[in-house]
Jmol script that loads the backbone (N, CA, C; Angstrom):
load data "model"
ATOM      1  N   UNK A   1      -0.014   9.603  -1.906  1.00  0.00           N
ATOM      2  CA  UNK A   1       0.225  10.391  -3.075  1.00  0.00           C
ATOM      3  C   UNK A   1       1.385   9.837  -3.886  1.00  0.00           C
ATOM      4  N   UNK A   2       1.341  10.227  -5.113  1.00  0.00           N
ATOM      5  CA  UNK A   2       2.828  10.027  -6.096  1.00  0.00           C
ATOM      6  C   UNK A   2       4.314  10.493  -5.222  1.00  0.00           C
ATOM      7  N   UNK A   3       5.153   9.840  -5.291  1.00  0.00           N
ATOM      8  CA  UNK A   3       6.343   9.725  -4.999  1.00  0.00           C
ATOM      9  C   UNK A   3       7.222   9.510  -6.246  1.00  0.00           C
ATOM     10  N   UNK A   4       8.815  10.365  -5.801  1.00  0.00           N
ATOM     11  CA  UNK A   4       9.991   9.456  -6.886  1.00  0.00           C
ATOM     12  C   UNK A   4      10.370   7.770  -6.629  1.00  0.00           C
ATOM     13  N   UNK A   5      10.204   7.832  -5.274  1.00  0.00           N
ATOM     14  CA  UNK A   5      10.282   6.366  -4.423  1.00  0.00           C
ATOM     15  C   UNK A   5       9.684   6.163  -3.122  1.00  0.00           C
ATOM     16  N   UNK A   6       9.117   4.915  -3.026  1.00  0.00           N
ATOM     17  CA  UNK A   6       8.820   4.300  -1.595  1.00  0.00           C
ATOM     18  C   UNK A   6       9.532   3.807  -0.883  1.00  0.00           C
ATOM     19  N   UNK A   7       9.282   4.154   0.258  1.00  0.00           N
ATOM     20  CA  UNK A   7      10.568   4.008   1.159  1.00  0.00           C
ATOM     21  C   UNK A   7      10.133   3.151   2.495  1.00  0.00           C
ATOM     22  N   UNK A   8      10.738   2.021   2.917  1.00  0.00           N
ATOM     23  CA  UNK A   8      10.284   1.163   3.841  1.00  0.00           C
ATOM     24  C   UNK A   8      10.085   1.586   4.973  1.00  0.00           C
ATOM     25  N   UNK A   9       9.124   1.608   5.923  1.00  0.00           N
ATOM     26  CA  UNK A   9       8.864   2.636   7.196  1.00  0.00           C
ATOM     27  C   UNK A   9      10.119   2.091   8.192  1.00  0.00           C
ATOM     28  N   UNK A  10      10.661   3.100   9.043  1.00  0.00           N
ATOM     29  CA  UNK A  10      11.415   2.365   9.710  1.00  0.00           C
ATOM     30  C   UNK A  10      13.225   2.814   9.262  1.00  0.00           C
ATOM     31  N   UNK A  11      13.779   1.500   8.018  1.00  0.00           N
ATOM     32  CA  UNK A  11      14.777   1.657   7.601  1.00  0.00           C
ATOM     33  C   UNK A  11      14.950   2.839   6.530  1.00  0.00           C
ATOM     34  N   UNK A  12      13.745   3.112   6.006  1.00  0.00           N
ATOM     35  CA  UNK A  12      14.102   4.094   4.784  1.00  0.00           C
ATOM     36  C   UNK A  12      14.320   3.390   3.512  1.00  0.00           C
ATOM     37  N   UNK A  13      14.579   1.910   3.509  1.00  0.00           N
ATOM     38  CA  UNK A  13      15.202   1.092   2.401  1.00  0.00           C
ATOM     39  C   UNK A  13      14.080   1.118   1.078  1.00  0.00           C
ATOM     40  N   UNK A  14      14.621   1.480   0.306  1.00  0.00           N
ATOM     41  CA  UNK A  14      13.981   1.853  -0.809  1.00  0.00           C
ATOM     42  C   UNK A  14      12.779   0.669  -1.105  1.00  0.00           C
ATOM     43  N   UNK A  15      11.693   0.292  -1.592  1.00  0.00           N
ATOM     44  CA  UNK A  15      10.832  -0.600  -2.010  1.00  0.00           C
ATOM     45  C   UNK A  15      10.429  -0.582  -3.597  1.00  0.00           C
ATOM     46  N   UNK A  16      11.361  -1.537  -4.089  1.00  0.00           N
ATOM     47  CA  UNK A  16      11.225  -1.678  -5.830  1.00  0.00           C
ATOM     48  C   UNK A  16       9.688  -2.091  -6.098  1.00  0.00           C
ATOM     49  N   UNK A  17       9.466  -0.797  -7.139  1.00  0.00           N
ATOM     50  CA  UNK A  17       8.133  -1.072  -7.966  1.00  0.00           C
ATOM     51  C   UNK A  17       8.365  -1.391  -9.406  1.00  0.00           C
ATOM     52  N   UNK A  18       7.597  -1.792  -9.858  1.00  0.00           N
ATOM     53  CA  UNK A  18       7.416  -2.178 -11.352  1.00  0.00           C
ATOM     54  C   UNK A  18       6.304  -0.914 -11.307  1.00  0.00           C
ATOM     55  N   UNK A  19       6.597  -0.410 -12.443  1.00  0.00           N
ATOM     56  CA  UNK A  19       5.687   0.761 -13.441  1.00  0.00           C
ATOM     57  C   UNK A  19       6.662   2.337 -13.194  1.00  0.00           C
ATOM     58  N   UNK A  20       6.000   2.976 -13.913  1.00  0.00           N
ATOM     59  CA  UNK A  20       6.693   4.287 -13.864  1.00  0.00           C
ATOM     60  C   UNK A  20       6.175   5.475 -12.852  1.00  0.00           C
ATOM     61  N   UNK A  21       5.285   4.724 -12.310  1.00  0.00           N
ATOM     62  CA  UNK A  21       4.832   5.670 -11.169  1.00  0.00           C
ATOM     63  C   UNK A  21       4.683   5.044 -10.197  1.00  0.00           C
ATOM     64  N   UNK A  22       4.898   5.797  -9.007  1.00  0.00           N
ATOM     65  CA  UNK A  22       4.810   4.915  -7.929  1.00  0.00           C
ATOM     66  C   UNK A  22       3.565   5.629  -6.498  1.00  0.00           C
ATOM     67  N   UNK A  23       3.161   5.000  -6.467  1.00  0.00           N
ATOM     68  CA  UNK A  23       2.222   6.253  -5.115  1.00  0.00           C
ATOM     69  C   UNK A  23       2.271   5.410  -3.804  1.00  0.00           C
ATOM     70  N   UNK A  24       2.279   5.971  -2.723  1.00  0.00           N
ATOM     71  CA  UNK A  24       2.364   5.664  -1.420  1.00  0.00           C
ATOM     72  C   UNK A  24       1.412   5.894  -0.329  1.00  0.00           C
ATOM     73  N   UNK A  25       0.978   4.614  -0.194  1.00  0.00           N
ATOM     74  CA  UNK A  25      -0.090   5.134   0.557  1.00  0.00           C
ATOM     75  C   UNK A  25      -0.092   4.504   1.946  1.00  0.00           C
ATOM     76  N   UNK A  26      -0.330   5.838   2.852  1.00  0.00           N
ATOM     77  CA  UNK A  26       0.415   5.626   4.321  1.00  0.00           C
ATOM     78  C   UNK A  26      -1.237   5.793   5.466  1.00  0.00           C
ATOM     79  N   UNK A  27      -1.074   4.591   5.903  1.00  0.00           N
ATOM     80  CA  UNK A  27      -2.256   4.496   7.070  1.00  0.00           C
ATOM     81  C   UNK A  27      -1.921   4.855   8.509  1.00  0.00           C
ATOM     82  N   UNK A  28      -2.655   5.600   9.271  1.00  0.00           N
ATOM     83  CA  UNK A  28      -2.024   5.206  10.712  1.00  0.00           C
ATOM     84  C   UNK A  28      -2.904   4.306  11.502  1.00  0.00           C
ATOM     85  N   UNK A  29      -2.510   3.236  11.127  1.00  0.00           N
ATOM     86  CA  UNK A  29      -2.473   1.557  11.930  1.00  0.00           C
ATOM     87  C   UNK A  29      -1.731   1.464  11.792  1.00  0.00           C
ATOM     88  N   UNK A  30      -1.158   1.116  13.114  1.00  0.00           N
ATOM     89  CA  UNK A  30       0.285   0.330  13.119  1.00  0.00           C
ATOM     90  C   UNK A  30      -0.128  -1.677  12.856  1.00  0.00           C
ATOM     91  N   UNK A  31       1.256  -2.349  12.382  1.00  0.00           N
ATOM     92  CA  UNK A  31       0.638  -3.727  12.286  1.00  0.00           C
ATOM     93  C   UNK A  31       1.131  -4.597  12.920  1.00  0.00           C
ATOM     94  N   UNK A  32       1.172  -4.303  14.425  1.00  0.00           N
ATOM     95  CA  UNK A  32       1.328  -4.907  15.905  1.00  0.00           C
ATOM     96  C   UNK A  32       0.102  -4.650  16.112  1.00  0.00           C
ATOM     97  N   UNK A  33       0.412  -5.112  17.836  1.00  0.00           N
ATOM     98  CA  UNK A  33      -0.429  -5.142  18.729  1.00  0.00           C
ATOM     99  C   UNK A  33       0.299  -4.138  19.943  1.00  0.00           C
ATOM    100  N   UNK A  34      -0.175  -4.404  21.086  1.00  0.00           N
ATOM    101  CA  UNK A  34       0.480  -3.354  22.038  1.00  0.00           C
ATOM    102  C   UNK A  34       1.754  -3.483  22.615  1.00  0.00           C
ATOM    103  N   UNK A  35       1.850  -5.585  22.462  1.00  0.00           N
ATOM    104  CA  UNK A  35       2.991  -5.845  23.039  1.00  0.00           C
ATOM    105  C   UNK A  35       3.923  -6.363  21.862  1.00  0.00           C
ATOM    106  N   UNK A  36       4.063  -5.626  20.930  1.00  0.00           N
ATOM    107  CA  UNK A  36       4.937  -5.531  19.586  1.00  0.00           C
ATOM    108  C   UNK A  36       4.810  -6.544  18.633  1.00  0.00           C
ATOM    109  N   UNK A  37       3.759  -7.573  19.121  1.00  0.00           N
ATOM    110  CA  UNK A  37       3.513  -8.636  18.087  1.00  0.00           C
ATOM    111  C   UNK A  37       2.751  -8.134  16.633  1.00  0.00           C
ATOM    112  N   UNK A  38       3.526  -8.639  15.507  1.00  0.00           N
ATOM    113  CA  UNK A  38       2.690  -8.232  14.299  1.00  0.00           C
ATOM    114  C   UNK A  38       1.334  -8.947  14.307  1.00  0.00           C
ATOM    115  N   UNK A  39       0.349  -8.051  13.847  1.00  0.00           N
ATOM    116  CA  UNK A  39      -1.041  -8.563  13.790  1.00  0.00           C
ATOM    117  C   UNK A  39      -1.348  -8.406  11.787  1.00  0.00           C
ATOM    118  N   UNK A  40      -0.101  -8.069  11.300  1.00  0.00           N
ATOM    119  CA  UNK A  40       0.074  -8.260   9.862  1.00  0.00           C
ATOM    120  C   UNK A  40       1.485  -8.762   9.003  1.00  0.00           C
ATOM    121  N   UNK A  41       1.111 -10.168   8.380  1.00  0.00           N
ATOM    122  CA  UNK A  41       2.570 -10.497   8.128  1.00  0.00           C
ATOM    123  C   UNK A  41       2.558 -11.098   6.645  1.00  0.00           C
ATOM    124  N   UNK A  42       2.935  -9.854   5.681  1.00  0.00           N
ATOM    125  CA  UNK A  42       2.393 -10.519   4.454  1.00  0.00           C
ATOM    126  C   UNK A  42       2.974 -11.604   4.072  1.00  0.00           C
ATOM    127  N   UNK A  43       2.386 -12.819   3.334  1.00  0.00           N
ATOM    128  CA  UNK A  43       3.059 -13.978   2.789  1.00  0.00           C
ATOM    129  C   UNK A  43       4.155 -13.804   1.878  1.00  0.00           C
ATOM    130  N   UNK A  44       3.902 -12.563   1.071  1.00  0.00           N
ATOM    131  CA  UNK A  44       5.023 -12.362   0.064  1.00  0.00           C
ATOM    132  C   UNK A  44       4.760 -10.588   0.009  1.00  0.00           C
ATOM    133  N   UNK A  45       5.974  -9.487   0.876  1.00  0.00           N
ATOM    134  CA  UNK A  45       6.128  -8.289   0.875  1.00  0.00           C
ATOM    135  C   UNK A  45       5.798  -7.842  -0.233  1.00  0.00           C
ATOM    136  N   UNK A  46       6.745  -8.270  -1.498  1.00  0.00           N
ATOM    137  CA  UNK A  46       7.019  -7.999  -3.085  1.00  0.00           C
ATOM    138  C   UNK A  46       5.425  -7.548  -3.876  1.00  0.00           C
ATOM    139  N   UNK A  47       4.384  -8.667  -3.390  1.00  0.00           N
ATOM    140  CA  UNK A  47       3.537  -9.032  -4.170  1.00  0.00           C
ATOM    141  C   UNK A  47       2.339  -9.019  -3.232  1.00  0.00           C
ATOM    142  N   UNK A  48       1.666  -8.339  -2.769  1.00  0.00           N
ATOM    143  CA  UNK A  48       0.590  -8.352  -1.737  1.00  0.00           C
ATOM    144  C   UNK A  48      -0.950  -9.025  -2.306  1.00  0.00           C
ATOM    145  N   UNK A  49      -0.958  -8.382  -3.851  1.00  0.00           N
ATOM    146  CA  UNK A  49      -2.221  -9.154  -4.691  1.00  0.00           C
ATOM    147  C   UNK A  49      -1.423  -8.897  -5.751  1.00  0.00           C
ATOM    148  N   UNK A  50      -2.366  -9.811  -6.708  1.00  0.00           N
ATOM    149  CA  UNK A  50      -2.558  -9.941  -8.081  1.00  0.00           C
ATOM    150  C   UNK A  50      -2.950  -9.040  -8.907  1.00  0.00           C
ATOM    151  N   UNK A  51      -1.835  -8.699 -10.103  1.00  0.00           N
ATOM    152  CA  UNK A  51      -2.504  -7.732 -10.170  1.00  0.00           C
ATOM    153  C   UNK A  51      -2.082  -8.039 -11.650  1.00  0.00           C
ATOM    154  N   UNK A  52      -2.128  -8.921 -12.242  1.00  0.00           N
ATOM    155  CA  UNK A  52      -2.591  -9.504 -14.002  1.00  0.00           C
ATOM    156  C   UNK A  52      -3.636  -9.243 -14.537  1.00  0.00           C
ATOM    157  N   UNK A  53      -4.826  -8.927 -14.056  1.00  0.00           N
ATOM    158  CA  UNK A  53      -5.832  -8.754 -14.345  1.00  0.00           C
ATOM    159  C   UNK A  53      -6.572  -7.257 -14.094  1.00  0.00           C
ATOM    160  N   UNK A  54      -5.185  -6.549 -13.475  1.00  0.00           N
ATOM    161  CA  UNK A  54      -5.968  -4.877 -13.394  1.00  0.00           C
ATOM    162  C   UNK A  54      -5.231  -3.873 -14.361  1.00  0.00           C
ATOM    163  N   UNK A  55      -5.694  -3.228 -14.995  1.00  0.00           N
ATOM    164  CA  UNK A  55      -5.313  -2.666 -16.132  1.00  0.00           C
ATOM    165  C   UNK A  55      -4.280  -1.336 -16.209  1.00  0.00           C
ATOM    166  N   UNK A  56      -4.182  -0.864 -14.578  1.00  0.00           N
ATOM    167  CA  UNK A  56      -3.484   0.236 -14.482  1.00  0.00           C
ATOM    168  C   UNK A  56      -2.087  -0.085 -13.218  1.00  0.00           C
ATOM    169  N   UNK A  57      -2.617  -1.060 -12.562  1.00  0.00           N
ATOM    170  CA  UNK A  57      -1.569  -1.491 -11.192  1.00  0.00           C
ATOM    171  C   UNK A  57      -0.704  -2.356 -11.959  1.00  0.00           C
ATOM    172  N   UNK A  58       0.374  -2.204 -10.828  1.00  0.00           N
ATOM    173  CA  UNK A  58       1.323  -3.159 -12.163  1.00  0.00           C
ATOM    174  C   UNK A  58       1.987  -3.701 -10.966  1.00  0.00           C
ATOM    175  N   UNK A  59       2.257  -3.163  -9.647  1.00  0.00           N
ATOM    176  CA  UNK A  59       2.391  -4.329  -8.087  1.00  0.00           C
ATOM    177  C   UNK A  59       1.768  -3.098  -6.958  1.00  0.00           C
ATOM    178  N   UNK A  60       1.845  -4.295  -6.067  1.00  0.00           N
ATOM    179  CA  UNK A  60       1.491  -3.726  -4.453  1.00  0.00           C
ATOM    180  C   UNK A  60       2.310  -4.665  -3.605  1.00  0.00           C
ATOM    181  N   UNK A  61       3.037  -3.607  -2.820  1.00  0.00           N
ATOM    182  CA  UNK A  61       4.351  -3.895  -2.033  1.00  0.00           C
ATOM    183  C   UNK A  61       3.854  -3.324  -0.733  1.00  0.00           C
ATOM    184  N   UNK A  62       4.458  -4.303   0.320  1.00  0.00           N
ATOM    185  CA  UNK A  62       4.729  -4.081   1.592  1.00  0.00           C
ATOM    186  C   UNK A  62       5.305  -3.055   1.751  1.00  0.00           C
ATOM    187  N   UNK A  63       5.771  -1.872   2.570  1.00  0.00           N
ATOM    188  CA  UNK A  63       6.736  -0.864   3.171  1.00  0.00           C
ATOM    189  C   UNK A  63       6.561  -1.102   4.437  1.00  0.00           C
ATOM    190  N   UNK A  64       6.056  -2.062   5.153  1.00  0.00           N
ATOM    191  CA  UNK A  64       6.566  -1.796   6.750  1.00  0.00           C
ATOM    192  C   UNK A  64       5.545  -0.804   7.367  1.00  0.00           C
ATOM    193  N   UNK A  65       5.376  -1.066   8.918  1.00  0.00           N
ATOM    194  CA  UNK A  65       4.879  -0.632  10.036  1.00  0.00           C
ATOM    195  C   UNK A  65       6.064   0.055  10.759  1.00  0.00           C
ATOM    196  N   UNK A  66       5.636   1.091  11.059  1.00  0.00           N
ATOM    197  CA  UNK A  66       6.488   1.895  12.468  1.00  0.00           C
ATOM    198  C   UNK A  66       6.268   3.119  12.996  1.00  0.00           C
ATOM    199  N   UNK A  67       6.040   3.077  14.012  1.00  0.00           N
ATOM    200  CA  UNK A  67       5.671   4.120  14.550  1.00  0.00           C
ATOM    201  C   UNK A  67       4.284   4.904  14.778  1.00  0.00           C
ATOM    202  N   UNK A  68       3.454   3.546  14.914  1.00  0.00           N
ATOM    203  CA  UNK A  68       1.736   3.708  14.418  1.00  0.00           C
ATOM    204  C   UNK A  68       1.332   3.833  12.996  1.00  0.00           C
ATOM    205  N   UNK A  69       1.942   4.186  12.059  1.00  0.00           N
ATOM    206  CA  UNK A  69       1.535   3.786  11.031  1.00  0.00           C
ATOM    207  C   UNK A  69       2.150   2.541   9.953  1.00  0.00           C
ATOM    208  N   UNK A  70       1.343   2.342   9.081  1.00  0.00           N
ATOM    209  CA  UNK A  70       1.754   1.378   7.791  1.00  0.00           C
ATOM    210  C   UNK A  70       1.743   1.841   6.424  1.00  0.00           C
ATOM    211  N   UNK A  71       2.610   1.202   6.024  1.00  0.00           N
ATOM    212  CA  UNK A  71       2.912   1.953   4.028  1.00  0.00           C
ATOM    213  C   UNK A  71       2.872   0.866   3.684  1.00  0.00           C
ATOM    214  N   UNK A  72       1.984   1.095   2.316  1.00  0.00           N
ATOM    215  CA  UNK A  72       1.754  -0.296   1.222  1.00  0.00           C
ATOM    216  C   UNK A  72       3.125   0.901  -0.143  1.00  0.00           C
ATOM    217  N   UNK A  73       3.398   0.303  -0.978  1.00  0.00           N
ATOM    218  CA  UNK A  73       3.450   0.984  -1.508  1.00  0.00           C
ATOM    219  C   UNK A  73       2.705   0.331  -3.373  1.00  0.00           C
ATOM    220  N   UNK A  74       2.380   1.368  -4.178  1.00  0.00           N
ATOM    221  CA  UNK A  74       1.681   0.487  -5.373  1.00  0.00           C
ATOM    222  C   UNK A  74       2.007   1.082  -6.871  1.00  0.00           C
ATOM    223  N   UNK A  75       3.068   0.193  -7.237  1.00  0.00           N
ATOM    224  CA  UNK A  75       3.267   0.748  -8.842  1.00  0.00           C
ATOM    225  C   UNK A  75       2.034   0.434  -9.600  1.00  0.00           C
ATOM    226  N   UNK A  76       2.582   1.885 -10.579  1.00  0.00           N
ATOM    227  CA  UNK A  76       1.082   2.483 -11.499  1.00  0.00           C
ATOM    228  C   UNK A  76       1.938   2.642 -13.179  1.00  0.00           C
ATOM    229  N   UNK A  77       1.368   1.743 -13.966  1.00  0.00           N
ATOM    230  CA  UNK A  77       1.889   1.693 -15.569  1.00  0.00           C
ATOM    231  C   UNK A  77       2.398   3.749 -15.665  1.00  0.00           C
ATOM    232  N   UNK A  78       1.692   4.372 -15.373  1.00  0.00           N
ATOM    233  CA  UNK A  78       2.091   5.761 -15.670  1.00  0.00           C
ATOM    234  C   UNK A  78       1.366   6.703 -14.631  1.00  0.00           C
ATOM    235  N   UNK A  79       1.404   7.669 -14.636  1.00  0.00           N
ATOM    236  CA  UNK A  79       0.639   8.997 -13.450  1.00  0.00           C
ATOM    237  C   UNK A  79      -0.750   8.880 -14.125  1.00  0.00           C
ATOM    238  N   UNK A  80      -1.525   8.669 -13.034  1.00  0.00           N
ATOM    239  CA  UNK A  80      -3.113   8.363 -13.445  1.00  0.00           C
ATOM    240  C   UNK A  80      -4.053   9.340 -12.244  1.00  0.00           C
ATOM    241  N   UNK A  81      -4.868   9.929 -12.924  1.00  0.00           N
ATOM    242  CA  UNK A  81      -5.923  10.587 -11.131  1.00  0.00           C
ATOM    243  C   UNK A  81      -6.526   9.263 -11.020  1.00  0.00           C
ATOM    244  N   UNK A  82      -6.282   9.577  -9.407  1.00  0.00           N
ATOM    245  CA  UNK A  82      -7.183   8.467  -8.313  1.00  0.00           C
ATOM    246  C   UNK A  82      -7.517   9.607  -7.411  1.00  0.00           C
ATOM    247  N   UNK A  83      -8.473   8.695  -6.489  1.00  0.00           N
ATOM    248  CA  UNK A  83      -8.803   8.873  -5.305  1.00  0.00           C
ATOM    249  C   UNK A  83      -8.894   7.936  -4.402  1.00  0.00           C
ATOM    250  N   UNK A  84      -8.801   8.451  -3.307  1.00  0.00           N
ATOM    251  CA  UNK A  84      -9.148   7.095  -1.777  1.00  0.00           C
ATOM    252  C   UNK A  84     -10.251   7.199  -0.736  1.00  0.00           C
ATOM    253  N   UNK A  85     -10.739   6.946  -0.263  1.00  0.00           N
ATOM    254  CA  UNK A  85     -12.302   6.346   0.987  1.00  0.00           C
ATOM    255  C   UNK A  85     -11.877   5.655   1.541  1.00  0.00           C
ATOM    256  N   UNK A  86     -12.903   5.585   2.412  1.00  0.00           N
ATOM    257  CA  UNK A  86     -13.100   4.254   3.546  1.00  0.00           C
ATOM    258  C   UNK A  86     -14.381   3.958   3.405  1.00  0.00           C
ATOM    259  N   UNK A  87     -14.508   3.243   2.912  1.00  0.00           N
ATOM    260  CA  UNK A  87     -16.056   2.468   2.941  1.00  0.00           C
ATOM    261  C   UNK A  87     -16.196   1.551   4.558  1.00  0.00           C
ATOM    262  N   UNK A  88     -17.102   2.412   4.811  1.00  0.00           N
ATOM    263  CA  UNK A  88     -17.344   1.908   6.543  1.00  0.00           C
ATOM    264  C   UNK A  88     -17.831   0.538   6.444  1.00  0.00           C
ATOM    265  N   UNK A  89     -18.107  -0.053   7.813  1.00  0.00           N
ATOM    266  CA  UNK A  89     -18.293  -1.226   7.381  1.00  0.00           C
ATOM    267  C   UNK A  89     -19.168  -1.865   9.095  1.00  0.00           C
ATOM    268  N   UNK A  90     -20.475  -2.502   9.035  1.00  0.00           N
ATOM    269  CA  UNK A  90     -21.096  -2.456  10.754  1.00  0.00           C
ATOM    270  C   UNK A  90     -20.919  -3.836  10.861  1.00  0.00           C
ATOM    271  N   UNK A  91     -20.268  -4.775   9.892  1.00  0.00           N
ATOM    272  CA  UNK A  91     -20.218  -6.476  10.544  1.00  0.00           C
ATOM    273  C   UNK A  91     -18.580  -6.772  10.556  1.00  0.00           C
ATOM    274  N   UNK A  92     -17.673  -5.682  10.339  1.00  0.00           N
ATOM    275  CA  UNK A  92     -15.971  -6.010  10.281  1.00  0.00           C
ATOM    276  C   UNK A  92     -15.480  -4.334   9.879  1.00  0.00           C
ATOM    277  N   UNK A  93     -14.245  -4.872  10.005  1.00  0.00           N
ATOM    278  CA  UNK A  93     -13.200  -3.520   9.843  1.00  0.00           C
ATOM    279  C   UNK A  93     -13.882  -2.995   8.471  1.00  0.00           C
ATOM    280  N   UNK A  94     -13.474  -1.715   8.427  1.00  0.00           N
ATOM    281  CA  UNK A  94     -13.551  -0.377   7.214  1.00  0.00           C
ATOM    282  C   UNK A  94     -12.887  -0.685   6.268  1.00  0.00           C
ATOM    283  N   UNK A  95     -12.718  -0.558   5.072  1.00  0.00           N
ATOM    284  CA  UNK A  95     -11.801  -0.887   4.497  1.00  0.00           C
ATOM    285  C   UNK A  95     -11.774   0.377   3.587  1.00  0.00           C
ATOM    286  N   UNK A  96      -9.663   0.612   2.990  1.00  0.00           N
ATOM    287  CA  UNK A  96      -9.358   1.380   2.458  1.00  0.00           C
ATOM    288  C   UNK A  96      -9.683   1.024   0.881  1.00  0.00           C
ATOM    289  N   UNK A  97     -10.174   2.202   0.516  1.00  0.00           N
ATOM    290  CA  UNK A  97     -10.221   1.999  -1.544  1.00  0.00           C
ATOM    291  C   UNK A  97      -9.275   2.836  -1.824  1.00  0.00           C
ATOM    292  N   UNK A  98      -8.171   2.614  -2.776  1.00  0.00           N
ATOM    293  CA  UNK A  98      -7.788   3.335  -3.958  1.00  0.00           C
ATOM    294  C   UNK A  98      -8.148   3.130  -5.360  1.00  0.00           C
ATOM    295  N   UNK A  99      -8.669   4.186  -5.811  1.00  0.00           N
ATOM    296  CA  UNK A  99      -9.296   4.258  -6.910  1.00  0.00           C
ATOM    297  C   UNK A  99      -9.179   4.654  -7.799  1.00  0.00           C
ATOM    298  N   UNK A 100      -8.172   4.227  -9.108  1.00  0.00           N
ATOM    299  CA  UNK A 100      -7.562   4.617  -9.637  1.00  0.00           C
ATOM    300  C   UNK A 100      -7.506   4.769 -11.258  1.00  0.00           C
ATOM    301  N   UNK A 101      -7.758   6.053 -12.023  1.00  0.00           N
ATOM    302  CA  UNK A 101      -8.790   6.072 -13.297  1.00  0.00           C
ATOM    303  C   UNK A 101      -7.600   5.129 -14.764  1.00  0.00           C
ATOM    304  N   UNK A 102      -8.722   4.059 -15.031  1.00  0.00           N
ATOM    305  CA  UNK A 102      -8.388   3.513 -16.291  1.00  0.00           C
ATOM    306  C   UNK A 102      -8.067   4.233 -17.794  1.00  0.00           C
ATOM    307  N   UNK A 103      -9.142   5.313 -17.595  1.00  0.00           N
ATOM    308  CA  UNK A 103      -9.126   5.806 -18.659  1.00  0.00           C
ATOM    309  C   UNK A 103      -8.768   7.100 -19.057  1.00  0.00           C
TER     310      UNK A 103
END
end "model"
wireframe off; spacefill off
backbone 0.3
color backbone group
């Protein structure tokens, strides 16, 4: 959901967005394994995708794993309705949608 700020799981340390809204969206997967190895290590926290070419995202940031779950966090040009799913999936993992209205 919308937040004033995202906050890194774990330390609490704030996670700078670009745009005026910010929403947080919190999974419970943790991104280890059992014996604490990360099984997720983004190349660049700041910048997870590209997002020049989407008309309402303006970044998607790392927040950290802890405690079984994970936070992305994703600046939004302004407060927009979305929604989220899991589009199941029978040849690989599920994957999360946020869906978030252009118009």
């Amino acid at each position: 959901g919308y937040v004033r700020i995202v906050q890194q799981d774990g330390s609490g340390d704030v996670v700078p967005l670009r745009g005026r809204a910010k929403l947080q969206v919190v999974v419970g997967a943790p991104a280890h394994d059992t014996k604490g190895r990360a099984t997720y290590v983004p190349r660049n926290p700041r910048e997870l995708v590209r997002t020049s070419s989407l008309k309402a995202v303006t970044q998607v940031a790392w927040a950290g794993s802890f405690e079984g779950q994970s936070t992305i966090g994703v600046g939004i040009d302004r407060a927009r309705a979305f929604r989220a799913f899991v589009l199941d999936s029978t040849t690989g993992p599920d994957r999360l949608v946020i869906d978030i209205a252009t118009r």
